[in-house]
C-alpha positions as CSV (number, residue, x, y, z in Angstrom):
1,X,17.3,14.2,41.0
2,X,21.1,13.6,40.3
3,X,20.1,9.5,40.0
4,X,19.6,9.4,36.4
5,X,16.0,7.9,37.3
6,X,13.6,10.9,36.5
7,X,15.9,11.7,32.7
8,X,15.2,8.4,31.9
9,X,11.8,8.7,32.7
10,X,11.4,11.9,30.6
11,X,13.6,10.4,28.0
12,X,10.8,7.8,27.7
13,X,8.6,9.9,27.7
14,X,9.5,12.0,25.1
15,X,10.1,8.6,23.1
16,X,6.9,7.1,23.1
17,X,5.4,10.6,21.8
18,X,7.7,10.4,19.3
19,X,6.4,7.5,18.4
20,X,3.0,7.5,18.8
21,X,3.4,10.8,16.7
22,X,4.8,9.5,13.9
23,X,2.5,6.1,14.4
24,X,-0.5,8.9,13.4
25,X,1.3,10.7,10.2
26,X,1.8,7.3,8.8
27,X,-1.8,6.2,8.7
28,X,-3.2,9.6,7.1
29,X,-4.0,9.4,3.7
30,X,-4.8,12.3,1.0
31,X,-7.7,13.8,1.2
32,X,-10.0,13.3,-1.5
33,X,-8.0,10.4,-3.4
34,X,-10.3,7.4,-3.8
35,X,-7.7,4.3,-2.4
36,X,-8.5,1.8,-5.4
37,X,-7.8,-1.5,-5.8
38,X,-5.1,-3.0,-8.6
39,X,-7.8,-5.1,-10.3
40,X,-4.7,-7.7,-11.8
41,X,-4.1,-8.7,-7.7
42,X,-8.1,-9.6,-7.4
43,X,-10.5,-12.3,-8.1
44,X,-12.6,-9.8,-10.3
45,X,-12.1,-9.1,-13.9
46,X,-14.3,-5.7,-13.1
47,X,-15.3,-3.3,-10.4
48,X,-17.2,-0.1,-11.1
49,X,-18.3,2.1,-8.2
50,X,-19.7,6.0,-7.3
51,X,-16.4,7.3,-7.8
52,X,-17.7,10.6,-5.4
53,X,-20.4,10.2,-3.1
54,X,-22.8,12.6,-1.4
55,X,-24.8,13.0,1.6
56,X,-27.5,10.6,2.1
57,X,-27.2,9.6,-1.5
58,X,-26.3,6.0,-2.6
59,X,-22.5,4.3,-3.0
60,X,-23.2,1.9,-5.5
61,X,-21.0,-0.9,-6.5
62,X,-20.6,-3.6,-9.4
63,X,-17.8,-6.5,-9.1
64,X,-17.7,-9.0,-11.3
65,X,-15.7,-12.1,-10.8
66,X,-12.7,-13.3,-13.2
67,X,-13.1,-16.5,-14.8
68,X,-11.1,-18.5,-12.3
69,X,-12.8,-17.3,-9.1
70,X,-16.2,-18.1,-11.2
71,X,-15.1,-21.5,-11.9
72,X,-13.3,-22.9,-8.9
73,X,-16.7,-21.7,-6.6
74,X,-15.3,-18.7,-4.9
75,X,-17.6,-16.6,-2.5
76,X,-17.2,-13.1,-1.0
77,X,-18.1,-10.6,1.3
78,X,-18.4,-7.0,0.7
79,X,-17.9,-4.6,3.6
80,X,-18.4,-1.2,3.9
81,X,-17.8,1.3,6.7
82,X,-19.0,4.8,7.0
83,X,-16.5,7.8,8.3
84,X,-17.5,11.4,9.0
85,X,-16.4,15.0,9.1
86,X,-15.8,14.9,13.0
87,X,-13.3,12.1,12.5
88,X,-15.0,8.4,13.6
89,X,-16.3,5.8,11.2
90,X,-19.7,4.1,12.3
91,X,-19.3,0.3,12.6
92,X,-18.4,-2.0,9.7
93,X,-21.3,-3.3,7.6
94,X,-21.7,-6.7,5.9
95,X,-23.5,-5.2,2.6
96,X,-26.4,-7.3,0.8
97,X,-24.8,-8.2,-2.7
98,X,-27.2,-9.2,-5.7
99,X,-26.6,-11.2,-8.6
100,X,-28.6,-12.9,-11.7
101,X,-25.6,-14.9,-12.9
102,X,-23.7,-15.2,-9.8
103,X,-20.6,-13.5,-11.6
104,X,-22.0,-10.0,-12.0
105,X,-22.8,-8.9,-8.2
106,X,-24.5,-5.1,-7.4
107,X,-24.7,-3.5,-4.0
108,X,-25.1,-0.3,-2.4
109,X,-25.3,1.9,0.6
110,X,-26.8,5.3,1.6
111,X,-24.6,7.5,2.9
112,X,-25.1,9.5,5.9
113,X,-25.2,13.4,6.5
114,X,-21.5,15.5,6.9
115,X,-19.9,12.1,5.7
116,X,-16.2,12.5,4.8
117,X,-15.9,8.7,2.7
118,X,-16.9,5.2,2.3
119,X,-14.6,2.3,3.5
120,X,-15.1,-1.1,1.3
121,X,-13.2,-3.9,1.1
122,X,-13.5,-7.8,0.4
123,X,-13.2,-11.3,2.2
124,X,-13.2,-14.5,-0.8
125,X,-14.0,-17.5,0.0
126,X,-12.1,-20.2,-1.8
127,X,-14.5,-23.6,-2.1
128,X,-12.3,-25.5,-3.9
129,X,-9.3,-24.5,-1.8
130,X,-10.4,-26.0,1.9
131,X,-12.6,-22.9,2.1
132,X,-9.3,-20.6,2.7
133,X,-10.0,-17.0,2.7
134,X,-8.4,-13.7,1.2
135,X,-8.7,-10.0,2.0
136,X,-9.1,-7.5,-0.5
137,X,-7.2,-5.0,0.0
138,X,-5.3,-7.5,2.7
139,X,-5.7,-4.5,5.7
140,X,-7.4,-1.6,5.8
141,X,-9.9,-0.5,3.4
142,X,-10.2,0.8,0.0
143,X,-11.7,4.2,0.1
144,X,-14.4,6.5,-1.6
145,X,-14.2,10.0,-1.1
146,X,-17.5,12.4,-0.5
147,X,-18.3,15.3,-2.3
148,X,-17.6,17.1,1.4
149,X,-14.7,16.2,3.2
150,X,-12.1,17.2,6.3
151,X,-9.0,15.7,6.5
152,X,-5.7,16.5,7.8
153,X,-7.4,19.8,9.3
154,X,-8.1,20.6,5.6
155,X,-11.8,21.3,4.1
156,X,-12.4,19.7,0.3
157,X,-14.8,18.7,-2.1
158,X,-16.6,19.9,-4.8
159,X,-20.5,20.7,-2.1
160,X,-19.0,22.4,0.4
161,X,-20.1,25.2,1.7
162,X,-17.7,27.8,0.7
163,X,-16.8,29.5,4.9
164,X,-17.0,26.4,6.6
165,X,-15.9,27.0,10.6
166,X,-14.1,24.2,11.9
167,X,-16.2,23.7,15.0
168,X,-16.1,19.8,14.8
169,X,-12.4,19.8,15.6
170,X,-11.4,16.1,17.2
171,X,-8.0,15.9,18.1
172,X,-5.9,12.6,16.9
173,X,-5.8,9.8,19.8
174,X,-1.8,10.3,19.2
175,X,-1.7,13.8,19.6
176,X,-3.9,13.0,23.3
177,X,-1.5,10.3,24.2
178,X,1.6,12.7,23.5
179,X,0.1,15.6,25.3
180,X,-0.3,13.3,28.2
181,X,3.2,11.9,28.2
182,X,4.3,15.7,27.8
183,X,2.5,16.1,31.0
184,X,3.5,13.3,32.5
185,X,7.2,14.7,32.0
186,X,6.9,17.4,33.2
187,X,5.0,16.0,36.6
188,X,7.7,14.1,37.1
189,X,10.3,16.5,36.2
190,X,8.4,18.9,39.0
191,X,8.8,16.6,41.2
């Protein structure tokens, strides 16, 4: 054990849980805090949206385009995404957008039971630019906020039930992968 090989091993060990913790704390958000976007940096002069939503109730959105995106023939897509109390998000939906004028577009999506928000975000399309594209916000998602939420082993909301058990406890994928290189450490440090 004197060759230096095994405390380098644990000393990566402990590293890359270091790591992967602090990989985790950086993508939490607050809980409860809609994630908007700065309308100035869009191609809409507009957005209105359910600013809390509610189990298997409708998230209902309005964008309307700017002036310049309506006259140089730019496109989008809305997507919205789904997470829940017991920490996954179903899969990303393209949403059906409608529009009488082609500037003023309305969508919406029902929401699911013990939902904890709604991810939305936007891909334009510019015609007049070689078709080049543009994500709104340009990663992740903007986010609405449920009436019911967990986060950050943390209950909130306005419609929750006032002694909720956390029973629905999922443990972070960082928090797995550092227990494991714990583990692995001290396997190897048996040894």
């Amino acid at each position: 054990m004197g060759d230096g090989i095994v405390n380098s091993r644990v000393l990566s060990c402990i590293l890359m849980s270091l790591a992967l913790l602090n990989t985790v704390s950086a993508a939490d958000t607050e809980g409860g805090v809609n994630i908007e976007p700065d309308i100035d940096e869009t191609i809409f002069s507009e957005i209105s949206h359910t600013e809390t939503t509610t189990d298997l109730d409708e998230w209902e959105i309005t964008l309307t385009l700017n002036d310049e995106a309506f006259n140089n023939n730019t496109s989008f897509t809305l997507t919205t995404q789904i997470c829940v109390n017991e920490g996954y998000c179903l899969p990303p939906e393209i949403a059906t957008l409608a529009s009488d004028d082609d500037k003023i577009f309305t969508s919406s999506v029902t929401t699911i039971d013990d939902h904890t928000y709604v991810n939305w975000k936007v891909k334009a399309t510019y015609a007049d630019d070689d078709n080049t594209t543009e994500k709104f916000p340009s990663s992740g998602y903007y986010k609405t906020w449920s009436d019911c939420w967990f986060n950050d082993n943390e209950w909130g909301g306005d419609n929750c039930p006032g002694d909720e058990e956390d029973d629905g406890f999922l443990p972070s994928i960082g928090i797995v992968f550092a227990a494991s290189a714990v583990l692995l450490a001290a396997i190897i440090r048996h040894e």
